[in-house]
LUMDREN-300198 format. One line per 5 residues: for each residue x, z, y of C-alpha. Coordinates in nm, 3 decimals, padded with zeros to 5 digits. Each point is the difference from the previous one (the first is absolute). Layout:
% LUMDREN-300198
X,Z,Y; ...;
% end
This chain:
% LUMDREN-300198
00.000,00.000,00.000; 00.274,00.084,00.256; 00.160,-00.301,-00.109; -00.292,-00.192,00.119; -00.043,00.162,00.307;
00.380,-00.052,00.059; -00.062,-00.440,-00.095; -00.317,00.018,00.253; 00.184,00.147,00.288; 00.302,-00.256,00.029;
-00.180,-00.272,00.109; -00.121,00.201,00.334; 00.312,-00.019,00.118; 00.014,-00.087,00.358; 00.412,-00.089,-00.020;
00.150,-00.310,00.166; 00.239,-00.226,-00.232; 00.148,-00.342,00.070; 00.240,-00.122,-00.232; 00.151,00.114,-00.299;
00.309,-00.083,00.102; 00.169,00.319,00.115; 00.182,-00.140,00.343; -00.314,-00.182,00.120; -00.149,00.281,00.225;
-00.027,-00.197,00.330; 00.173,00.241,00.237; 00.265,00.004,-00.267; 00.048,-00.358,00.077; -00.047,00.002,00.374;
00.249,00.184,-00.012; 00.230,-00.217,-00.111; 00.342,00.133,-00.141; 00.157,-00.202,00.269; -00.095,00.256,00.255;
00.220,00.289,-00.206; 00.277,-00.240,00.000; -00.003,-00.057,00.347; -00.015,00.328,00.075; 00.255,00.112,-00.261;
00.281,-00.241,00.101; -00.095,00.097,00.372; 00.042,00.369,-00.041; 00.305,-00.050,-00.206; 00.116,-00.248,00.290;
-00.078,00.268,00.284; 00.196,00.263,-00.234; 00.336,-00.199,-00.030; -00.021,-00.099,00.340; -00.001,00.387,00.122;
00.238,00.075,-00.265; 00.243,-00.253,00.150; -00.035,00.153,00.342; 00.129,00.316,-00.150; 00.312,-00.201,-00.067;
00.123,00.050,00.339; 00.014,00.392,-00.022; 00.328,00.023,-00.210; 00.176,-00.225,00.259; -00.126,00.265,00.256;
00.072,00.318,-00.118; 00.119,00.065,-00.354; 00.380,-00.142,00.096; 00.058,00.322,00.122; -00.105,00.227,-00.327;
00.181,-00.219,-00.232; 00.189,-00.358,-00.003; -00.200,-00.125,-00.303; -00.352,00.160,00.151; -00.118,-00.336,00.161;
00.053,-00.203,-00.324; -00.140,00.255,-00.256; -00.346,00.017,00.246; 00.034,-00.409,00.013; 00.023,-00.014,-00.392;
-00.305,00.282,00.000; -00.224,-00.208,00.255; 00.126,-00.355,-00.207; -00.114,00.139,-00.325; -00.316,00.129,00.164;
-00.095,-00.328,00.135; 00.036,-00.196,-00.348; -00.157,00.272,-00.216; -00.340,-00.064,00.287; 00.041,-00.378,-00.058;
00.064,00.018,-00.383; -00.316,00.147,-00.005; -00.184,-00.156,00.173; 00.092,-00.328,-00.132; -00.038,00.196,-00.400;
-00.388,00.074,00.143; -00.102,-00.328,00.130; 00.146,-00.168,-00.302; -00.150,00.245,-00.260; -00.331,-00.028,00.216;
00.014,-00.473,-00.027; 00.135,00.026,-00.386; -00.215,00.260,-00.109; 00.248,00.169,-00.201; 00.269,00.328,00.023;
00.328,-00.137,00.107; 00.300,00.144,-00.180; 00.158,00.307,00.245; -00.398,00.031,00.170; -00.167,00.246,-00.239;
-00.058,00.238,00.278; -00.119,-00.269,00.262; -00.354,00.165,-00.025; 00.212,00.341,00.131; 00.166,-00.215,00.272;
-00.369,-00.155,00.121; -00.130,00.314,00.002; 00.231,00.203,00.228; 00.175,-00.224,00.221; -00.166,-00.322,00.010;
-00.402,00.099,00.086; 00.111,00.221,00.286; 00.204,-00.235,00.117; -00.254,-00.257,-00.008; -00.246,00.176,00.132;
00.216,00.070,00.301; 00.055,-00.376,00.049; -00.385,-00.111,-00.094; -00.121,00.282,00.309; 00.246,-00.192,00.205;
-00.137,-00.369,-00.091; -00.325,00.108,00.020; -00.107,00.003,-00.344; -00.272,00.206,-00.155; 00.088,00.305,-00.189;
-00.273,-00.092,-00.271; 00.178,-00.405,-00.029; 00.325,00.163,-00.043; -00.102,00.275,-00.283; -00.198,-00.289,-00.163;
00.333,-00.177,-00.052; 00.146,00.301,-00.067; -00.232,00.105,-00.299; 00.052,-00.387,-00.123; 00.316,00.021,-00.088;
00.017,00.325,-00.097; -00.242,-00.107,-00.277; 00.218,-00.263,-00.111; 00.318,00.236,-00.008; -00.160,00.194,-00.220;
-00.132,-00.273,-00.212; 00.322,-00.196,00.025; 00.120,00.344,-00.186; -00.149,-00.119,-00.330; -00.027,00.365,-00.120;
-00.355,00.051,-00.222; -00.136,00.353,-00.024; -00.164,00.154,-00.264; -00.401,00.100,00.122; 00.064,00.329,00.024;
00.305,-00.052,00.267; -00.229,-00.172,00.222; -00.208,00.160,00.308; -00.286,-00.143,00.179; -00.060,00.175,00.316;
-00.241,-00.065,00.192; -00.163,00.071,00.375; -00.301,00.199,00.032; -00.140,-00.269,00.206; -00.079,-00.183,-00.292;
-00.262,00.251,-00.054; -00.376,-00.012,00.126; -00.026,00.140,00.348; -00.330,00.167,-00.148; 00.095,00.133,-00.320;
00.024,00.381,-00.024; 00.214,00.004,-00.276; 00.350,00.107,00.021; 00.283,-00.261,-00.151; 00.269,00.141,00.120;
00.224,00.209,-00.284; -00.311,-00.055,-00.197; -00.050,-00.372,-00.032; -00.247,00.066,-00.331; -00.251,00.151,00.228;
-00.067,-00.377,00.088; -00.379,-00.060,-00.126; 00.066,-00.334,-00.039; -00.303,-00.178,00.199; 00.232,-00.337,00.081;
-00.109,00.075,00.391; 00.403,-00.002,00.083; 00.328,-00.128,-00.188; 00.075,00.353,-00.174; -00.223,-00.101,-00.305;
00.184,-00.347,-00.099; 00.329,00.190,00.071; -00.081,00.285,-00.225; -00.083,-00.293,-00.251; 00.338,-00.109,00.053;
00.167,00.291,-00.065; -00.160,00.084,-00.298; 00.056,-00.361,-00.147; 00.382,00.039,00.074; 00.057,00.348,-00.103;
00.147,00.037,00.368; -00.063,00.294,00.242; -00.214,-00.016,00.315; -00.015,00.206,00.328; -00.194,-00.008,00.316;
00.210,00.144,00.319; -00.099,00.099,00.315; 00.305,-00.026,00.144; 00.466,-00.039,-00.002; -00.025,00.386,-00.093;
-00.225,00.013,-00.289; 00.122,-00.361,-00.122; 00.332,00.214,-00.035; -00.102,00.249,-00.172; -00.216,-00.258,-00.260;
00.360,-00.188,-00.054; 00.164,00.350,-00.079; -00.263,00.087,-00.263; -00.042,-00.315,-00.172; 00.350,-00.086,00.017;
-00.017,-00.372,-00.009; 00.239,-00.277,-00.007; -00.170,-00.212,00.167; -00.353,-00.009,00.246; -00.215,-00.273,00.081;
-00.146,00.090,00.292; -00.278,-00.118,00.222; -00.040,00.070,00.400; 00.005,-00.162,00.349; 00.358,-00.097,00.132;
00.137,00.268,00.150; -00.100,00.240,-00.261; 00.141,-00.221,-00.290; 00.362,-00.028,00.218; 00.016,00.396,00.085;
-00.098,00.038,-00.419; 00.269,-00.250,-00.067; 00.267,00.195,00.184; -00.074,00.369,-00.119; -00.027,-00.156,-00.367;
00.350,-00.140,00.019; 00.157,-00.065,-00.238; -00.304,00.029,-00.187; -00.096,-00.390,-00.023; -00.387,-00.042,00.179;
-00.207,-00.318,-00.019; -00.272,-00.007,00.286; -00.272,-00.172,-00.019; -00.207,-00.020,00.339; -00.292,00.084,00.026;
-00.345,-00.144,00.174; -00.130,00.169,00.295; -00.339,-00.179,00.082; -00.152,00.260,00.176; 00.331,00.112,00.171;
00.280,00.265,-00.122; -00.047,00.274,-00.190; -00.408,-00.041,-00.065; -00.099,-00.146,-00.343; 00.275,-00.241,-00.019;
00.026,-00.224,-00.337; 00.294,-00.157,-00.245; 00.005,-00.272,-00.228; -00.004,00.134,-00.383; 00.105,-00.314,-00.101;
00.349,00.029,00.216; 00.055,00.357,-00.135; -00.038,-00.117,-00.386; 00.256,-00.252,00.080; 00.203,00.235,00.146;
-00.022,00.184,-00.315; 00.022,-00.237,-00.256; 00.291,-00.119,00.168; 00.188,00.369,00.025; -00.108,00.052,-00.335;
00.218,-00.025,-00.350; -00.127,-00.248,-00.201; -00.084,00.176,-00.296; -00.218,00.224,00.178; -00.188,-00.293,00.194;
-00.052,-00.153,-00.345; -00.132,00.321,-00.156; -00.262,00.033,00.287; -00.097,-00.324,-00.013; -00.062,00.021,-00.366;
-00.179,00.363,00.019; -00.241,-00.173,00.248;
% end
């Protein structure tokens, strides 16, 4: 009987899906990955340009502490400067071949902390949108982590979800206590529980940075598929570091943070594509 109920209620999903393919979400493609590039070989530009300035100091004032001061500084500035354009050149070309270059395991690391400051620096000054440049940002991202090739077994895996997704009128509460869901298909939470449960994967509903924390510290995942507007995903991506995080954006059609939706079909991707074969195969077959 609850099995039936479960079957009757999937089909009331209100959700909003476009392809299967996992990189066709339209702002994922407005976005363009040329836009990070740009960006990422400006930044790295503006740093090796300040870095050379620095040049002159030695000339200046370290002749006096020591003969050999100027030249050690030079060779520290020098080796600066190429380390910034070695990656930067290791990023752009992981980010047109798809692939980890030998010597750029960590370029993920290297995005992360220097390069999306830095860019947004130089987007505020160029006039670009905060929400263009995390877009990018969350693009290719994605594809560093997918480039990774790692596969997870279902019980590694995280899906943590916004309490937006949630119906603005139910009285129920999701969060540390996602089985309290009824399961009326009025919001998302109902296919995503389905999800879960096919997979064998865990599922949480935050409310916000400081409780997603403290989900990632009790579940202990290896990776988390996560789902949110732009600037949350970025600011998840950071604190989760080096944990690897694939966002997936999500729909706002009645603004932020009021019954926003997500494409199922993305997320099962996302899964299936994280997941190790064997177990894919065993769900499939199960179901």
């Amino acid at each position: 009987m609850k099995k039936e109920q479960h079957d009757k209620t999937i089909p009331q999903l209100k959700i909003v899906a476009t392809s299967s393919e996992i990189w066709q979400d339209d702002r994922y493609v407005n976005a363009k990955k040329r836009l990070f590039i740009g960006l990422v070989t400006g930044a790295s530009a503006l740093v090796s340009f300040f870095m050379a300035l620095l040049w002159v100091i030695p000339y200046i004032g370290f002749a006096a502490i020591h003969p050999l001061a100027p030249w050690v500084f030079s060779a520290l500035i020098l080796a600066s400067v190429i380390l910034v354009i070695w990656s930067s050149f290791g990023l752009v070309l992981n980010i047109v071949s798809g692939k980890i270059l030998p010597f750029f395991k960590r370029m993920r690391g290297i995005t992360v902390k220097l390069f999306l400051p830095l860019m947004m620096l130089l987007g505020r000054s160029l006039g670009i949108s905060k929400d263009k440049i995390h877009s990018s940002f969350i693009q290719v991202n994605n594809e560093l982590v997918a480039s990774a090739s790692k596969k997870y077994a279902s019980n590694e895996i995280l899906l943590l979800m916004p309490h937006c997704l949630q119906n603005s009128k139910c009285k129920m509460r999701l969060t540390y206590y996602i089985d309290n869901c009824k399961r009326c298909g009025e919001c998302p939470i109902t296919g995503l529980l389905v999800l879960s449960e096919e997979y064998g994967i865990h599922l949480a509903v935050a409310t916000g940075g400081t409780i997603a924390r403290r989900v990632v510290v009790q579940k202990r995942p290896r990776l988390i598929i996560a789902v949110a507007c732009e600037k949350d995903l970025v600011s998840g991506i950071q604190d989760a570091y080096p944990l690897p995080v694939f966002g997936v954006l999500n729909y706002r059609p009645l603004g932020p943070c009021l019954d926003t939706q997500v494409s199922l079909r993305r997320l099962k991707d996302a899964i299936r594509m994280f997941l190790k074969p064997d177990t894919v195969a065993n769900n499939v077959t199960s179901n």
